[in-house]
C-alpha positions as CSV (number, residue, x, y, z in Angstrom):
1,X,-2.4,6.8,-1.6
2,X,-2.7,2.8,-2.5
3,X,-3.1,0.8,0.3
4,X,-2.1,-3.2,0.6
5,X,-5.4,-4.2,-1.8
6,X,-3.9,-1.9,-4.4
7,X,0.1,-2.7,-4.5
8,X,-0.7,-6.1,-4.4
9,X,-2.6,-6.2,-7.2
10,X,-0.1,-4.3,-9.0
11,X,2.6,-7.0,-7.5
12,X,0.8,-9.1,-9.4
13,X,0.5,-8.0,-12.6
14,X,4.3,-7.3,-12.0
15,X,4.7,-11.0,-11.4
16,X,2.8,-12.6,-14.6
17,X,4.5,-9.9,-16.8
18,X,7.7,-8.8,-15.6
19,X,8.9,-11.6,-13.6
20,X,11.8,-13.8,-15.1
21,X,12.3,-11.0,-18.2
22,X,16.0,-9.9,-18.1
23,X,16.8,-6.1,-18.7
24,X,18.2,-4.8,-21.7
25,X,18.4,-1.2,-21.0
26,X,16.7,1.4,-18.3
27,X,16.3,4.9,-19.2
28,X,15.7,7.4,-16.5
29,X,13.3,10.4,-18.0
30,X,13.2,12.4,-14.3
31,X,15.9,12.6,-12.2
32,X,13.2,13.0,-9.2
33,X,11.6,9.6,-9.9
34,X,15.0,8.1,-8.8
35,X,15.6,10.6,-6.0
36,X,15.8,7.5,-3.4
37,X,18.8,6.3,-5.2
38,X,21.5,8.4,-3.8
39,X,24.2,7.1,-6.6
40,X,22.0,9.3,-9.1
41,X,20.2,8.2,-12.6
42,X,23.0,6.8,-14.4
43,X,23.8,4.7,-11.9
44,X,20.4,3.4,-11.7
45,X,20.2,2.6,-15.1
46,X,23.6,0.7,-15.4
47,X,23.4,-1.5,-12.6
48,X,19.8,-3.0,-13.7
49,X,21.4,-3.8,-17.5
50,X,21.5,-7.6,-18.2
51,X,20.1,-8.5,-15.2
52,X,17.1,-10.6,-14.8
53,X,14.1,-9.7,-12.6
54,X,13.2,-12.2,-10.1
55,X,10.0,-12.9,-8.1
56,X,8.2,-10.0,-7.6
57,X,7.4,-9.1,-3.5
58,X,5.8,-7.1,-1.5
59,X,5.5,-5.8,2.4
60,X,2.7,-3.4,3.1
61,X,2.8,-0.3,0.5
62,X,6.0,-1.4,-0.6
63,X,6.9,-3.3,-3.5
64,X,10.0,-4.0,-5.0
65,X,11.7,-6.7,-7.6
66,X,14.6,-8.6,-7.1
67,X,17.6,-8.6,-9.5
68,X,17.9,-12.2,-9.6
69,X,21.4,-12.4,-9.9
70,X,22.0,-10.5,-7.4
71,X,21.8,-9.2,-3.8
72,X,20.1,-6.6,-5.0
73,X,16.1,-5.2,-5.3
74,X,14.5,-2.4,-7.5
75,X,12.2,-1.0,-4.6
76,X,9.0,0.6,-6.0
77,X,6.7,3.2,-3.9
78,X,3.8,4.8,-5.7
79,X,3.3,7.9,-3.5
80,X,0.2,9.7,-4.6
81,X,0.0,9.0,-8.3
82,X,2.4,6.5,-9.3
83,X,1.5,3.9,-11.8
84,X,3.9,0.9,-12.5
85,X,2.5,-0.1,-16.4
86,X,3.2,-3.1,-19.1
87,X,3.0,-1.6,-22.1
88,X,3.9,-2.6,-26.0
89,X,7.1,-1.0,-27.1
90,X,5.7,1.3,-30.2
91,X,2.5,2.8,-27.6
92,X,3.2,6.3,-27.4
93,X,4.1,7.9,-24.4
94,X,2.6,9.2,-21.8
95,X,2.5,12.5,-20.6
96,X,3.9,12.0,-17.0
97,X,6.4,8.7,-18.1
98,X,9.4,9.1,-15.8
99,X,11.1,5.5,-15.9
100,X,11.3,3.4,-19.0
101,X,12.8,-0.4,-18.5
102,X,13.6,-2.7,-21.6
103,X,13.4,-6.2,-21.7
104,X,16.2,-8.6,-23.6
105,X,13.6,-10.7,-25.5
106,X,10.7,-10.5,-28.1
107,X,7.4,-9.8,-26.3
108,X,7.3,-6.5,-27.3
109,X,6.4,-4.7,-23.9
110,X,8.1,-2.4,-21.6
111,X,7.6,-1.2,-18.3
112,X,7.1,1.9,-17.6
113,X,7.3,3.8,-14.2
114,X,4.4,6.9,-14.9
115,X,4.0,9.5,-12.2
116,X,2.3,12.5,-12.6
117,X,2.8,13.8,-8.9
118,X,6.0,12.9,-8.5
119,X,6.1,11.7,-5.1
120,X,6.9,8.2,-6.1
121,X,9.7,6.3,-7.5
122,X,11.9,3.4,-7.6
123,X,15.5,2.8,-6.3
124,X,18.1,0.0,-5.9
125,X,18.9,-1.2,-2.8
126,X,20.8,-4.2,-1.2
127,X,19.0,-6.6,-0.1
128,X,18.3,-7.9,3.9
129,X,19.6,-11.6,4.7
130,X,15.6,-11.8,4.8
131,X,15.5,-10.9,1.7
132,X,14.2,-7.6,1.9
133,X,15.6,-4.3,0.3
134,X,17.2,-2.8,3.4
135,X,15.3,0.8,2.9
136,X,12.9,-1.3,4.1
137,X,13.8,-3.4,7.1
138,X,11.6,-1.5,9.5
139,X,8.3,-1.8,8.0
140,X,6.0,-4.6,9.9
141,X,4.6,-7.7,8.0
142,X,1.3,-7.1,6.8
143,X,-2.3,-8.8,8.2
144,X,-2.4,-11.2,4.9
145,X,1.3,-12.3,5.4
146,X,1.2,-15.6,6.9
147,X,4.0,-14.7,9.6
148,X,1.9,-12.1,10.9
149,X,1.9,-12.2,14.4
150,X,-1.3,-12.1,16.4
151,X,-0.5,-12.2,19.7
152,X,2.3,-9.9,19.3
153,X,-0.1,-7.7,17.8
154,X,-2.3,-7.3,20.3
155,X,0.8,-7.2,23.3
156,X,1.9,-4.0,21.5
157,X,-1.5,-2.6,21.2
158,X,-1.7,-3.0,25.2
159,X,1.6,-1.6,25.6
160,X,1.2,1.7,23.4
161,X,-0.3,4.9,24.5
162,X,-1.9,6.0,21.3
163,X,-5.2,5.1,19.7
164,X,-6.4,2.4,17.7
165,X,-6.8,4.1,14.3
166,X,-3.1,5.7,14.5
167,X,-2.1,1.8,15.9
168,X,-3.8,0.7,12.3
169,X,-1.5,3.0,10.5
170,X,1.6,2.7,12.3
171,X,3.6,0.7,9.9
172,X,6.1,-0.3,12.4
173,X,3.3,-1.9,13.9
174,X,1.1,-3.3,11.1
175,X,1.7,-2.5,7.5
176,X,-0.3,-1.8,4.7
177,X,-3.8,-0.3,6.4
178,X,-4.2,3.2,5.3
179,X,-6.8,5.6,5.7
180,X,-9.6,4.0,4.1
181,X,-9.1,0.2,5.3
182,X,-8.4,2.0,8.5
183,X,-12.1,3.2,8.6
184,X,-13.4,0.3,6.8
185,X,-12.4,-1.8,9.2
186,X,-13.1,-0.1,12.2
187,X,-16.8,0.6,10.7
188,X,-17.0,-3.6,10.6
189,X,-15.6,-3.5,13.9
190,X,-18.2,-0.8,15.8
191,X,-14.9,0.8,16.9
192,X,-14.7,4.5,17.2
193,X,-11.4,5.9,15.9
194,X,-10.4,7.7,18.8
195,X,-10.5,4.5,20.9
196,X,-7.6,4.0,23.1
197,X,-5.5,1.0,22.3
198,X,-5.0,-0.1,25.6
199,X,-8.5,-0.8,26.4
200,X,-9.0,-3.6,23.8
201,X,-9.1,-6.9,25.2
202,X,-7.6,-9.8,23.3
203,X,-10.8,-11.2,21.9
204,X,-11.5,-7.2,20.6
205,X,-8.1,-7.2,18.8
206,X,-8.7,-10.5,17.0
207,X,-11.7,-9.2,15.7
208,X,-10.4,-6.0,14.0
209,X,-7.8,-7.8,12.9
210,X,-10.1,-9.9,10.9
211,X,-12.4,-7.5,9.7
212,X,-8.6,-5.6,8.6
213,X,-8.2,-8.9,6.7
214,X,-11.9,-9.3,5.5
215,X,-12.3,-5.6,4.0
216,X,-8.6,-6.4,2.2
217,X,-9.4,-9.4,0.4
218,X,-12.5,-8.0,-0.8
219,X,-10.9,-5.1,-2.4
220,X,-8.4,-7.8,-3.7
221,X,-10.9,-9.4,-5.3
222,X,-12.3,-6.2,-7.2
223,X,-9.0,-5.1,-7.9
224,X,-8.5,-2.5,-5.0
225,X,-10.1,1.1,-4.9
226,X,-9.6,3.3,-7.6
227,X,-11.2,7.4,-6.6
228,X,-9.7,8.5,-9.7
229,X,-7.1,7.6,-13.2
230,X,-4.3,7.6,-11.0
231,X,-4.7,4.1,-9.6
232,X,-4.6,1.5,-12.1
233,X,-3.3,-1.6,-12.6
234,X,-0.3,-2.6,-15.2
235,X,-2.4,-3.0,-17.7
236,X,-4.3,0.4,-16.9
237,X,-7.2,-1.0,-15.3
238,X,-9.1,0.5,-12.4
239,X,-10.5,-1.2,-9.4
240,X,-14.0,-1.1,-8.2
241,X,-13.7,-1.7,-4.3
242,X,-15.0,2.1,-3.9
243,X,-18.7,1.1,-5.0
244,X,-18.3,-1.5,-1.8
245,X,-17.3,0.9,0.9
246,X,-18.9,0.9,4.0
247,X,-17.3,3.8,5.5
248,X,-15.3,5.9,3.9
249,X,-16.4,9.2,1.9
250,X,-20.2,8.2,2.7
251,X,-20.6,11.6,4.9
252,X,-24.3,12.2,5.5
253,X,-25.0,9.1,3.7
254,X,-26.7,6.7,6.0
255,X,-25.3,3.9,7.7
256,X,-25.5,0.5,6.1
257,X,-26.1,-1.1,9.0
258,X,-28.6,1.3,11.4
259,X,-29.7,4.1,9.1
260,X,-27.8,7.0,10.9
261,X,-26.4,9.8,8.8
262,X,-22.2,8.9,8.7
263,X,-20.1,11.6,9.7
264,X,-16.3,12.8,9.1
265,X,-14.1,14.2,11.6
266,X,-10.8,15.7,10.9
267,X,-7.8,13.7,11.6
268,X,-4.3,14.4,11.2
269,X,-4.3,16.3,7.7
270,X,-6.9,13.0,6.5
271,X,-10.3,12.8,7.4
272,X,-12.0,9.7,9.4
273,X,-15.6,8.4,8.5
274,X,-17.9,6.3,11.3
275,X,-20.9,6.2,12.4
276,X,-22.2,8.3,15.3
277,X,-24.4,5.6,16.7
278,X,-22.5,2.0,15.7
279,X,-19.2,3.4,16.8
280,X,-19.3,5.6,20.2
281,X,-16.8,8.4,21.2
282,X,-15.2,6.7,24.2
283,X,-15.8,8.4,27.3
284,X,-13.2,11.5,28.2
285,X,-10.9,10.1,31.3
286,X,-11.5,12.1,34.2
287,X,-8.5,13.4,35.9
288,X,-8.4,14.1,39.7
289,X,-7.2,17.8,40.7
């Protein structure tokens, strides 16, 4: 599933090509691609028509675009599969299009929401006095915003009884890290993923947090981490961060950093990657009988 490097990039594409166009039509081609918008397709499609699409945003996974006009957002998840795509008018169409939106002028593109999955989809929603689509008014800020707060970050990591991969991918808590960044991150970091939040001290916090931040703007800069054709970009593009990782999917490959053959473990229907020897298995907690 795209993690932060990937929905921003497409946030940005989204923002040179999209941004300031107003709608001329919407045509919903699945009804499950709008599923999210209770009101149904049609209502979907009327309420974006002649309204213009302002500065596109994004928290964590989420993305979504203002109806400038409007108190309004058109919030955008890509599940699995999803691909939000700029594309000219007379291309043909593809195979898994499920949202078509038409623009009020002459550039002669379209978007197009594509999902071959289905477990994506975009929605309308009213917007927070924050400005945020209200679906969404839970999710944390993310490590790159510039509000993100540190020291809160690491008070909550104290406080919770969990461990510090499912603390990376708590979105309440921190969003955007997914499964790969997660063990990215935590390779940088020499910390198991079974580690139990609450023994990290402060100092130990602020470094995974910037190793989260370090292994994010270098997947940024490559255009995020494509596996497959189902991340792209809007204009189609893959990214190349998975020729980079450290971490993930490198079982029995050794480690970049001591030699040691990396292993995956099973973890709550994913799979985590480390190193036996750089990250250590904490120590079971012995209970007295």
């Amino acid at each position: 599933m795209p993690e932060l490097p990937e929905v921003e990039v497409v946030r940005r594409g989204l923002q040179r090509w999209v941004s300031g166009r107003t709608i001329a039509e919407a045509e919903v081609l699945h009804p499950r691609a709008v599923r999210r918008h209770p009101a149904g397709a049609g209502d979907f499609a009327a309420r974006l028509k002649g309204h213009s699409v302002g500065i596109a945003r994004r928290r964590g996974k989420y993305l979504w675009l203002p109806l400038a006009d409007t108190d309004t957002s058109i919030l955008g998840h890509l599940g699995m599969s999803g691909q939000l795509l700029v594309q000219p008018e007379d291309a043909a169409d593809e195979k898994h299009l499920r949202i078509r939106i038409r623009f009020d002028d002459r550039l002669g593109t379209e978007l197009r929401f594509v999902d071959q999955r289905t477990f994506g989809g975009l929605s309308l929603h009213d917007n927070t006095p924050e400005g945020l689509p209200d679906a969404i008014a839970h999710i944390a800020r993310d490590p790159l915003d510039p509000a993100f707060d540190d020291a809160a970050f690491h008070a909550a990591l104290r406080l919770r009884r969990t461990t510090v991969k499912r603390a990376l991918l708590d979105q309440s808590l921190i969003s955007g890290v997914g499964n790969i960044y997660a063990d990215e991150a935590l390779w940088r970091a020499r910390l198991h993923y079974e580690r139990p939040t609450a023994t990290l001290t402060r100092p130990r916090s602020a470094e995974l947090l910037g190793h989260v931040r370090d292994v994010m703007n270098a997947a940024l800069a490559v255009g995020g981490t494509s596996f497959d054709s189902l991340y792209v970009n809007v204009n189609g593009e893959s990214g190349y961060f998975d020729r980079s990782l450290d971490a993930y999917g490198r079982e029995d490959e050794p480690c970049r950093r001591c030699g040691t053959p990396m292993r995956r473990r099973p973890w709550m229907n994913r799979s985590s990657y480390f190193c036996p020897r750089c990250q250590r298995a904490p120590r079971p907690i012995r209970t007295s009988s």
